[in-house]
C-alpha positions in Angstrom: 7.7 -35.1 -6.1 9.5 -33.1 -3.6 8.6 -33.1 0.0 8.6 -30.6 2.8 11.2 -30.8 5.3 10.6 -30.3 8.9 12.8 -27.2 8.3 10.5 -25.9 5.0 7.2 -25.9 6.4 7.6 -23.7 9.9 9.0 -21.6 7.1 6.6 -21.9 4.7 3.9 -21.0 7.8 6.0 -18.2 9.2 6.4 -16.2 5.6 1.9 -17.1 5.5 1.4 -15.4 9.1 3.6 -12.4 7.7 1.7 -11.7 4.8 -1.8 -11.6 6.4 -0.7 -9.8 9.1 0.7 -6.7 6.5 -2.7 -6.8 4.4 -4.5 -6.9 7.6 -2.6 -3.7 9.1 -2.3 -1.8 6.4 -5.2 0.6 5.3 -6.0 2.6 2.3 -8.2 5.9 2.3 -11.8 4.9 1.2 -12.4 5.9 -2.6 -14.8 9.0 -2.9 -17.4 10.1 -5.1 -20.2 12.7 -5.0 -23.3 13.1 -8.1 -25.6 15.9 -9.0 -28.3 16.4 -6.7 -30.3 16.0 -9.9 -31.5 12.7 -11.1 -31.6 13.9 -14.8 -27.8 14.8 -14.9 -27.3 11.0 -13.8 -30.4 8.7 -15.7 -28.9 6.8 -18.7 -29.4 8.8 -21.9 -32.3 8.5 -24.1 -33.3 9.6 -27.7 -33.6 12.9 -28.8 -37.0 14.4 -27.1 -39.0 17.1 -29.2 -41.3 20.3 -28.3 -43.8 20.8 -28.3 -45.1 17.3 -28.8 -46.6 16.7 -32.3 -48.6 14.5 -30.3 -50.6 17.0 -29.0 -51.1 18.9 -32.2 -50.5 20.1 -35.1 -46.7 22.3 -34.6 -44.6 24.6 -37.2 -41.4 23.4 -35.4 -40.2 21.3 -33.2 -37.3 21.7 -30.6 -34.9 18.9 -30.4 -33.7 17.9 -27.3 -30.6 15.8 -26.7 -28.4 15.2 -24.1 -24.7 14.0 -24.6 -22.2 12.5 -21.7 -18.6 12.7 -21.9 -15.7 11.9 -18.8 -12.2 13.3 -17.9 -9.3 12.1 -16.3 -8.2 15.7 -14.3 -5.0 16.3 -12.3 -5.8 19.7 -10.4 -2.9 20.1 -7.8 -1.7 21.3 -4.6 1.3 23.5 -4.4 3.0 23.6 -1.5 5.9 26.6 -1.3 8.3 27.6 1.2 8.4 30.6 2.9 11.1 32.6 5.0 10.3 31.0 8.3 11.0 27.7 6.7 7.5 26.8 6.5 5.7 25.7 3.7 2.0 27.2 2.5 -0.4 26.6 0.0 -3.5 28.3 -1.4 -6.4 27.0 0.8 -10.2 28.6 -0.1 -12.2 29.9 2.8 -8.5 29.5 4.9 -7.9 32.6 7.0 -5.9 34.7 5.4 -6.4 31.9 2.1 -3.3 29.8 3.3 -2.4 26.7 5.2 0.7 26.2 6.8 2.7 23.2 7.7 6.6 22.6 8.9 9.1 22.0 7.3 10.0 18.2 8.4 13.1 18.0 6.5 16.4 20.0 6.7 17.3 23.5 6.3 19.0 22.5 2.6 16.4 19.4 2.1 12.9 20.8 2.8 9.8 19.3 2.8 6.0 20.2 3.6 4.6 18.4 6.2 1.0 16.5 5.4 -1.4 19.9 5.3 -5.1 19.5 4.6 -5.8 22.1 1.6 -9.8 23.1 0.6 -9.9 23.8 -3.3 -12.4 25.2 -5.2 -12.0 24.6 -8.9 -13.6 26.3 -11.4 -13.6 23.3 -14.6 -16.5 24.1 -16.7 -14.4 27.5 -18.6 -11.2 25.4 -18.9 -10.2 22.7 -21.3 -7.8 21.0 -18.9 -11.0 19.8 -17.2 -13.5 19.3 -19.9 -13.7 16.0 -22.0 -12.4 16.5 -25.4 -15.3 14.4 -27.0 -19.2 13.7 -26.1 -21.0 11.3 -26.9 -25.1 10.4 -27.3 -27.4 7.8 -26.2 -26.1 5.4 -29.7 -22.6 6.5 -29.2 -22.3 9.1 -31.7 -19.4 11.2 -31.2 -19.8 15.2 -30.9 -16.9 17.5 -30.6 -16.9 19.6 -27.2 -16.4 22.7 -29.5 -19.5 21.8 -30.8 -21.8 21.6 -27.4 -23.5 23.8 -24.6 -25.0 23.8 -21.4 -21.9 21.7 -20.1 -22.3 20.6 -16.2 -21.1 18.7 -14.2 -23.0 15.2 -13.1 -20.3 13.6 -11.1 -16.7 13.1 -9.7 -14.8 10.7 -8.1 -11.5 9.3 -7.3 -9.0 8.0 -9.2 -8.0 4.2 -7.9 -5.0 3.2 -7.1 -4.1 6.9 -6.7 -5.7 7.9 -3.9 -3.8 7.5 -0.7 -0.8 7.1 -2.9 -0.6 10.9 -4.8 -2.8 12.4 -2.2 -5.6 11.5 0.2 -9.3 13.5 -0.8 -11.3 13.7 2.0 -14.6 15.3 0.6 -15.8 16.3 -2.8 -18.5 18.7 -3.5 -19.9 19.7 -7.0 -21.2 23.6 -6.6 -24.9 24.6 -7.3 -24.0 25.6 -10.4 -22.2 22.3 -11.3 -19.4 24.4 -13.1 -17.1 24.0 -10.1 -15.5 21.3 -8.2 -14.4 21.3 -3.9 -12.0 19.4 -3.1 -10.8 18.6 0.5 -7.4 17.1 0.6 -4.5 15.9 2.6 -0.6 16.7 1.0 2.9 16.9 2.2 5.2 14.2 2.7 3.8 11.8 5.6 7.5 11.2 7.4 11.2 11.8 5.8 11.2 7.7 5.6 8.5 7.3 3.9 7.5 8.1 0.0 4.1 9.2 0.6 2.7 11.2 -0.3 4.4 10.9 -3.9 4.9 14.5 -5.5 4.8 15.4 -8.9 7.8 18.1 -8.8 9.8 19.0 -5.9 12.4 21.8 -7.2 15.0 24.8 -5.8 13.1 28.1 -6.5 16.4 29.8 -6.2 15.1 32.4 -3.9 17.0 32.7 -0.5 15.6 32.6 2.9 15.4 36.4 4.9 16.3 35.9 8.3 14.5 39.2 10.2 16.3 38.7 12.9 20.1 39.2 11.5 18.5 41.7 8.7 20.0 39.6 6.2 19.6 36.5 3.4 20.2 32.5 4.8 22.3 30.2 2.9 19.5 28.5 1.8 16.7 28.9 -0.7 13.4 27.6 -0.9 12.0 24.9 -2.2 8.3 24.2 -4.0 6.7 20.8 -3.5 3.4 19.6 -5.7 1.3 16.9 -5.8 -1.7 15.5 -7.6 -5.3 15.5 -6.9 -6.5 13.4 -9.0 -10.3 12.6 -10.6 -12.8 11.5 -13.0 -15.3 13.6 -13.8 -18.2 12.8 -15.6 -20.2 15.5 -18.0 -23.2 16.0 -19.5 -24.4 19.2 -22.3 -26.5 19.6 -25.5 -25.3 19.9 -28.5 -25.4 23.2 -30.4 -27.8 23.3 -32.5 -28.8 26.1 -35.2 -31.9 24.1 -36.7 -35.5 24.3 -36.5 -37.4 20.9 -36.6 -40.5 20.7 -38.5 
């Protein structure tokens, strides 16, 4: 069996301090999630349901009721793109003017957006990017989203081990009329030695840079940056149905 050596184990010790004191200085955003302000959109699903009750009486037809959940993994994104001041600016809703700005915190020939907080509104419910592909019922039966209505949305969260790391969400908010999504989020590149945040493209637009002040182009063209928003988003609908119950 092999022993420590007086050498090893202030070592050993040293490299044990160092690793508890990075986990315990180093901080990850808080995971968020926001749900209907309905309790039906979020109850576990039941069997069918059928009006009016037969229960009550004798009834030509019936209605069936039945309510299907389905989730999505979603990537909306930020685009950050760089203007002729050598800022960069990005669609912001409710924004003055609809933009954020941030610096530049690279060079003139290697740009980069500062970390910008961005307020999206989403619309998710109209486009298939957004909407689950499948839904299921209360026994698991699969039904085809072409095949449903009355989609809304029930909830959204983050995606682990992505947020902080692609982006940091602040706030989510599902709209009254849960076809749309808010998203409150911080972008950009944190520090030119760092990797965060961690852009999906970063590319040469080709366009030069006007300089008003010399009336003419700069050697330089600018540059678009993008990153990630990701979430899960959880659904609920009915399914289209054309027949009567009797």
């Amino acid at each position: 069996m092999k022993k420590f050596t007086s050498f090893t184990l202030p070592l050993v010790v040293s490299l044990l301090l160092s690793v508890l004191f990075v986990i315990q200085n180093t901080t990850y955003a808080a995971p968020i999630a926001v749900v209907s302000p309905d309790p039906e959109d979020i109850t576990p699903l039941k069997p069918p349901t059928f009006l009016p009750d037969a229960a009550n009486g004798p009834t030509a037809y019936q209605k069936k009721i039945t309510k299907l959940e389905g989730q999505s993994n979603s990537n909306p994104g930020v685009y950050w793109y760089q203007i002729d001041d050598g800022r960069f600016r990005a669609d912001s809703y409710r924004a003055p003017g609809g933009y954020v700005h941030v610096n530049n915190i690279g060079t003139d020939s290697n740009p980069w957006p500062a970390v910008g907080e961005v307020y999206d509104k989403i619309e998710m419910a109209r486009n298939p990017i957004y909407r689950p592909s499948q839904y299921v019922d209360h026994i698991g039966t699969s039904v085809h989203s072409n095949n449903v209505v009355n989609e809304i949305i029930a909830q959204v969260k983050t995606v682990e081990l992505r947020q902080d790391e692609e982006s940091e969400i602040t706030a989510l908010e599902i709209t009254d009329q849960k076809t749309a999504v808010l998203i409150t989020s911080k972008t950009g590149r944190k520090a030119m030695s760092s990797n965060l945040y961690k852009q999906f493209r970063h590319e040469d637009t080709g366009l030069p840079r006007w300089s008003p002040s010399c009336g003419c182009f700069l050697p330089y063209t600018k540059y678009m940056t993008a990153y990630y928003t990701p979430l899960n988003i959880y659904w609920r609908a009915r399914p289209l149905s054309r027949r009567k119950w009797r």
